[in-house]
C-alpha positions in Angstrom: 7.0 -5.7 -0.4 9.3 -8.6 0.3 10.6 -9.2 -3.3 12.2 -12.9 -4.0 15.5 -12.9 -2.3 17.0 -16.1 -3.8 17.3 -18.1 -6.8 14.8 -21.0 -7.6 17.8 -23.5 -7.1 18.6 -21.6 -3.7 15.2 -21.2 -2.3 14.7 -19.8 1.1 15.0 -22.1 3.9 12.5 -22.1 7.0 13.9 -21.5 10.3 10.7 -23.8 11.2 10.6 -27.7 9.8 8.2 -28.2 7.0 6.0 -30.2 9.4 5.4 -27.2 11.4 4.9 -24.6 8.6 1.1 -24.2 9.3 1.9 -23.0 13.4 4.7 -21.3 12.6 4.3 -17.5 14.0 5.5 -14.5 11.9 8.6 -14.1 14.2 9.5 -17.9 13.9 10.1 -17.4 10.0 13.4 -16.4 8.2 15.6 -16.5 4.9 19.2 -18.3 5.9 19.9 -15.7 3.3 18.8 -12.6 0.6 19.3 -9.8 -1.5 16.6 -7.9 -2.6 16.1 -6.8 -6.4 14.5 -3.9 -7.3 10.8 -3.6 -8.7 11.7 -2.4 -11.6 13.7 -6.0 -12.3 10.6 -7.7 -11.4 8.9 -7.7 -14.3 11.9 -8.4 -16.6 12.6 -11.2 -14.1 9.2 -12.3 -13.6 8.4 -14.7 -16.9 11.9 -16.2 -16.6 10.7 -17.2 -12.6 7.3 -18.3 -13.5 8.9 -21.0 -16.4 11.6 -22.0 -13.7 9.4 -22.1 -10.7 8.2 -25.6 -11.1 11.9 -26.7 -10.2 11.4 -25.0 -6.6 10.3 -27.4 -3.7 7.1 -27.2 -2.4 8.4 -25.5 1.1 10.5 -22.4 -1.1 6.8 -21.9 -3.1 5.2 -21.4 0.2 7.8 -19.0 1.2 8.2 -17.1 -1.8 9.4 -14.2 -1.5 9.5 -14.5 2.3 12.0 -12.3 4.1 10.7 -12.0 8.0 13.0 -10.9 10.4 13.1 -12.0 14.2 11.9 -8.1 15.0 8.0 -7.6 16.3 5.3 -7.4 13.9 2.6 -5.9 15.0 0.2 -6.4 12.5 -4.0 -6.9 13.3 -4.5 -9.6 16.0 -6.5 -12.1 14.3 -3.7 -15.0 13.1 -4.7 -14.9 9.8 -3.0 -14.1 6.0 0.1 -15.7 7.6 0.6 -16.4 3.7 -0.7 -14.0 1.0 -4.5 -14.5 0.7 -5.7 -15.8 -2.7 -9.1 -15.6 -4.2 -11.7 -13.9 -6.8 -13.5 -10.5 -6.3 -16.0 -9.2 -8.6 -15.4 -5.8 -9.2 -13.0 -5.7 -12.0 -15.2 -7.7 -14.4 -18.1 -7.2 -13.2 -18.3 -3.8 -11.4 -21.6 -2.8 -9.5 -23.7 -5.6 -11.8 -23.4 -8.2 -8.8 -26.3 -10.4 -7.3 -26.6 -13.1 -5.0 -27.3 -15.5 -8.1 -24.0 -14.6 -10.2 -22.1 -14.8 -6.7 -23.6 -18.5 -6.3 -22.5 -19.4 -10.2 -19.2 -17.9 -9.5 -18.7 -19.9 -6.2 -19.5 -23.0 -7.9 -16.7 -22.4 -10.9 -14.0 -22.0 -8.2 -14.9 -25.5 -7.5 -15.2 -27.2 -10.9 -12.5 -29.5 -11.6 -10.1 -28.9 -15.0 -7.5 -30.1 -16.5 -4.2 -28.4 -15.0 -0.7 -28.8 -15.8 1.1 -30.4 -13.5 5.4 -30.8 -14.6 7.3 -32.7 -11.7 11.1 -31.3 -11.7 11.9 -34.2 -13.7 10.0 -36.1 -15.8 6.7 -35.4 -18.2 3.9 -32.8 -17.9 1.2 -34.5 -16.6 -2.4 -33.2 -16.9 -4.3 -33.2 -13.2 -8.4 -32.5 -12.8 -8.0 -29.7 -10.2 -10.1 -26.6 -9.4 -9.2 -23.3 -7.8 -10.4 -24.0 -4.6 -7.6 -27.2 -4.9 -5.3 -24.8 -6.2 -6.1 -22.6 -2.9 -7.9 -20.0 -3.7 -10.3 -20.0 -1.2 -11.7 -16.7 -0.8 -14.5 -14.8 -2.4 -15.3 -11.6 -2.4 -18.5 -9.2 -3.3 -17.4 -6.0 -3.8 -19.5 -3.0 -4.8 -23.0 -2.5 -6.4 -24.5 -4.9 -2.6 -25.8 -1.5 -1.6 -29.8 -0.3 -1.5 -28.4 3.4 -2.6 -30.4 6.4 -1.2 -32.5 4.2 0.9 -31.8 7.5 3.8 -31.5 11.1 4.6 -29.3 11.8 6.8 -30.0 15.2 8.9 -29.4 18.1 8.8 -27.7 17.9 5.7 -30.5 15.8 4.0 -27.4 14.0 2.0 -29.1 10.3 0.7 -26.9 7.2 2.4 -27.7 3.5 2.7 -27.4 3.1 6.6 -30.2 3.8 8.2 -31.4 5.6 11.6 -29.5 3.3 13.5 -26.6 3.0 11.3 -27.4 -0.2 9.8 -26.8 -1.1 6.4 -29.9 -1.2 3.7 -28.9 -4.0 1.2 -30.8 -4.0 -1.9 -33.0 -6.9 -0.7 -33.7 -7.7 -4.9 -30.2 -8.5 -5.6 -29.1 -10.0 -2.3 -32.4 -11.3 -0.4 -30.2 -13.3 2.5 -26.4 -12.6 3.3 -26.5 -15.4 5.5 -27.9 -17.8 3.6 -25.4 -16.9 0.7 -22.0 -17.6 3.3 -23.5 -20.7 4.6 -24.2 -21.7 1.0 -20.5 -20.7 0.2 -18.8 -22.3 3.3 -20.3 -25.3 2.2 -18.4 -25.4 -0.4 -15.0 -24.5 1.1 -15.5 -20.8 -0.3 -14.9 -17.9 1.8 -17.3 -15.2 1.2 -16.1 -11.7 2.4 -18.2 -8.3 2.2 -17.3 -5.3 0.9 -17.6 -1.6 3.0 -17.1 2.1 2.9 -18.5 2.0 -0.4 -17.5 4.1 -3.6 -20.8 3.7 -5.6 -23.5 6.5 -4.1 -20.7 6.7 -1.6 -21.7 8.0 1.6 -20.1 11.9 1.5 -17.4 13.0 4.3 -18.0 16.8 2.8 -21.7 16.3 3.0 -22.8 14.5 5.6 -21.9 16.3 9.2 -23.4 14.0 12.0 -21.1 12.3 14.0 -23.6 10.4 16.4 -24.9 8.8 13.2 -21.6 8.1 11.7 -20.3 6.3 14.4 -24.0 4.5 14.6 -22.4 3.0 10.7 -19.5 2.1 12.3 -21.9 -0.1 14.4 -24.0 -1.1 11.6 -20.9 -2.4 9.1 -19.2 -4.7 11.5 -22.7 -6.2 12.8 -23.5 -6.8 8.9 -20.5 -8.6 8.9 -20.9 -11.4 12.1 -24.2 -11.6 11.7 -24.4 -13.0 8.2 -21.2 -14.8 8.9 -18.5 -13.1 6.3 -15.4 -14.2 6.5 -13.6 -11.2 5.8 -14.1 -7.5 4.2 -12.9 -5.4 1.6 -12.5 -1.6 3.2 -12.6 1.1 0.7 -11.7 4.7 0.4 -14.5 6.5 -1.0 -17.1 7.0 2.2 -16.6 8.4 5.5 -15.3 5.7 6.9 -11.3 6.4 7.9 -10.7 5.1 11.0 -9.3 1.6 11.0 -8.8 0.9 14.5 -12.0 1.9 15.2 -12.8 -0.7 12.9 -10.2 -3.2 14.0 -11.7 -3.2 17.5 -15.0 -3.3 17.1 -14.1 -6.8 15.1 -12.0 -7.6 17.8 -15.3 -7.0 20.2 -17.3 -9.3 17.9 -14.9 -12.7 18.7 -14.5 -13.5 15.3 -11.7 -13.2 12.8 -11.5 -11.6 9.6 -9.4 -11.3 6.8 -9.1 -7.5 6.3 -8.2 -5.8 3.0 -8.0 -2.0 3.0 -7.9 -0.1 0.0 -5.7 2.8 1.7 -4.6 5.6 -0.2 -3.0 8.1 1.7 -3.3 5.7 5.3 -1.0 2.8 4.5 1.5 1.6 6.8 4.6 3.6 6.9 6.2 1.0 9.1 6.1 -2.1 11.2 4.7 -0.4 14.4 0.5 -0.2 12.9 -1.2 -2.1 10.7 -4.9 -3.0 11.9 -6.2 -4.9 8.6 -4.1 -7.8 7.1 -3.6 -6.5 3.6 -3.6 -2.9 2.2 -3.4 -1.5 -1.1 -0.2 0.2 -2.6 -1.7 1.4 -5.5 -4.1 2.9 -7.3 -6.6 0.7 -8.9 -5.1 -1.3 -11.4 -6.7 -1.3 -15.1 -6.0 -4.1 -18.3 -3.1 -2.5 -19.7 0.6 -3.2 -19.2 0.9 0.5 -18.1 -1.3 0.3 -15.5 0.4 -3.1 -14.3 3.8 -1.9 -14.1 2.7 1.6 -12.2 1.2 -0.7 -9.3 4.2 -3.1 -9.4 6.8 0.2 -8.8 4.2 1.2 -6.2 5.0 -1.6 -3.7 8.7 -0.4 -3.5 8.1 2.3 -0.1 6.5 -0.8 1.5 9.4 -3.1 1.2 9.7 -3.1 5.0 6.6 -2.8 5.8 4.9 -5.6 3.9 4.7 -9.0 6.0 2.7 -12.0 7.1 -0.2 -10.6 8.7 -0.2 -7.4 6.5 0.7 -7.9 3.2 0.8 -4.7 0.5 -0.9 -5.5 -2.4 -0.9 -4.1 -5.5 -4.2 -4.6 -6.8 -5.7 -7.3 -8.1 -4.7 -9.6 -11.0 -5.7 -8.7 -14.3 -4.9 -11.8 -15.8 -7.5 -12.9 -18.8 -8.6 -8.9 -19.3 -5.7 -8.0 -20.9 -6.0 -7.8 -25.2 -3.5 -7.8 -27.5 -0.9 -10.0 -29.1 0.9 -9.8 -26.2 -1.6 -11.0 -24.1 -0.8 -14.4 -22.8 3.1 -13.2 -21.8 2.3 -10.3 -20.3 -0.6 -12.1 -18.2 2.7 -14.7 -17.4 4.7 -11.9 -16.7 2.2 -9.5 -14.1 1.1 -12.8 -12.6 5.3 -13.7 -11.8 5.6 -10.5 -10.7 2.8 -10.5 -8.1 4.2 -13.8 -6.9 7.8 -11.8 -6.9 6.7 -9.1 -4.8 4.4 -11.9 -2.4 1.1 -9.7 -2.5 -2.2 -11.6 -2.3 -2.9 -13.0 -5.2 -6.6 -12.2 -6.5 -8.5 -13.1 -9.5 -11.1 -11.0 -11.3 -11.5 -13.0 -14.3 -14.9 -14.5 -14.3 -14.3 -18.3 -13.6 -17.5 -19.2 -15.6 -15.7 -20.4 -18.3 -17.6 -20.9 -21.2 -16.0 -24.3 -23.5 -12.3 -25.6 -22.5 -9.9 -23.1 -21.1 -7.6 -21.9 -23.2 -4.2 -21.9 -21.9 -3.9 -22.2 -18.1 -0.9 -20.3 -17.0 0.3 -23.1 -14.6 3.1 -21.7 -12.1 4.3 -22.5 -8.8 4.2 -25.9 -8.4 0.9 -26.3 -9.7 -0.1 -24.0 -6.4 -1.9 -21.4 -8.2 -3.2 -21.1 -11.7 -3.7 -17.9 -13.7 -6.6 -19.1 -16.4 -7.8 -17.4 -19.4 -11.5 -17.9 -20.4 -12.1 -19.3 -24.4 -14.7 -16.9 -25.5 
């Protein structure tokens, strides 16, 4: 993945001014100059970045980690994730125990406003109201659990599913009565709600199930759940029978929309630069709240060092910042979050951002660009 190719006080430079960061195009974007460091430096390099990485200018923090060539990227056609995504997903606190009422109270966290550290590169520490949504973490995502489970049989097989007939999908109408209501209610509040598909949880079986007319019918039915209640991206998982991306990638195409794609891919991840229809896919497997686990996903993102880019960014897994227990706790959530930023995957909370009193050490890094916070309990 594009590890940090420079030191803080030799960031990388832009081959585009500052002013037109936001239009620059993959192919527009270079390092004047790098050397790559291996993952397994990463993490032993990580804390030292993340306490120096308030002297870096606002333009190298953008860029971090940014190595992009003037070769093609072919990457899915939608202009988005030109920078890592960042954001919250429920799964790994919550798991399947989601609803449309803890997504709301969730939503509404990422906008309340908190103290945040703010240290100019000379001068004092300052203390700034800010809330992850300033921070820019914008995105949201449900993940597993949306699903009315065995709501179909699908013939001849008589396996259970929760598309119907015509390959729609069943939502457990109890926990999430209106999709579209919930985005709209999100988008309101500069949140990006994205779905979550090709479930894992009464997954629909590839061994079981043997009717292709139906199972392209869900291919239908996913991406028409998607536009028509307005997500703004989608979380693709492994665990149905759902494996063919571009099949996927055009039928979102087809709808005019744009999505920000994240596919969890196991053994279909990008070998290299020449496919890549989602804009971030998973290097890993999941990731758990122990160092361990952390430091396997880190390693993994070493086979897509040259695959990794703007547009299609490997990713690790999501941050377990806040889970993790221990004496340790509080470095080692510095550390995995400095290594994330090292390797420039997507940065995605799981943390619930209900906090409950003051939070207890935010882990201010970047610039004050993104926060890692840690819930008093």
């Amino acid at each position: 993945l594009v590890p940090v190719a420079h030191r803080c006080d030799a960031p990388c430079r832009p081959a585009v001014p500052a002013s037109r960061l936001a239009a620059a195009t993959p192919a527009t974007l270079r390092c004047a100059s790098h050397r790559v460091p291996r993952p397994v430096l990463a993490a032993k390099r990580a804390y030292q970045y993340s306490m120096r990485l308030p002297q870096c200018s606002a333009v190298a923090m953008l860029l971090v980690g940014l190595h992009v060539g003037c070769d093609s990227a072919v990457a899915l056609d939608n202009g988005l994730a030109i920078k890592p995504p960042r954001g919250w997903r429920s799964w790994n606190f919550f798991a399947g125990a989601i609803s449309d009422v803890l997504i709301r109270g969730q939503v509404e966290a990422m906008l309340t406003k908190r103290p945040t550290k703010h240290c100019p590169p000379a001068g004092t520490c300052t203390e700034v109201p800010m809330s992850l949504v300033d921070l820019g973490y914008e995105h949201a995502g449900i993940d597993d659990g949306w699903q009315a489970c065995n709501s179909y049989t699908v013939e001849p097989s008589g396996s259970p599913a929760f598309h119907d007939a015509a390959g729609k999908v069943n939502v457990n109408a109890t926990l999430f009565p209106d999709f579209h209501a919930l985005t709209t209610y999100a988008a309101a509040r500069r949140v990006q709600l994205g779905f979550y598909i090709n479930n894992c949880i009464c997954h629909e079986s590839a061994s079981h199930i043997h009717n292709k007319t139906w199972e392209n019918l869900t291919y239908f039915g996913d991406i028409d759940q998607i536009a028509s209640a307005n997500f703004s991206g989608v979380k693709i998982d492994n665990c149905g029978l759902h494996t063919d991306m571009d099949k996927y990638a055009k039928l979102m195409n087809d709808t005019g929309k744009a999505f920000v794609v994240e596919h969890v891919a196991g053994d279909k991840a990008p070998t290299n630069r020449s496919w890549c229809p989602f804009n971030m896919f998973r290097t890993s497997n999941d990731i758990h709240p122990s160092w361990g686990s952390i430091m396997n996903n880190l390693h993994s993102t070493q086979r897509f060092l040259n695959v990794s880019r703007p547009g299609c960014w490997g990713f690790p897994d999501m941050l377990e910042c806040g889970n993790l227990a221990g004496p340790l706790a509080a470095v080692e959530s510095r550390t995995h979050f400095g290594a994330w930023c090292i390797v420039s995957s997507p940065l995605i909370l799981v943390r619930e951002p209900v906090f409950t009193g003051h939070v207890n050490e935010p882990l201010d890094l970047k610039c004050g660009l993104v926060m890692c916070a840690r819930a008093s309990t």
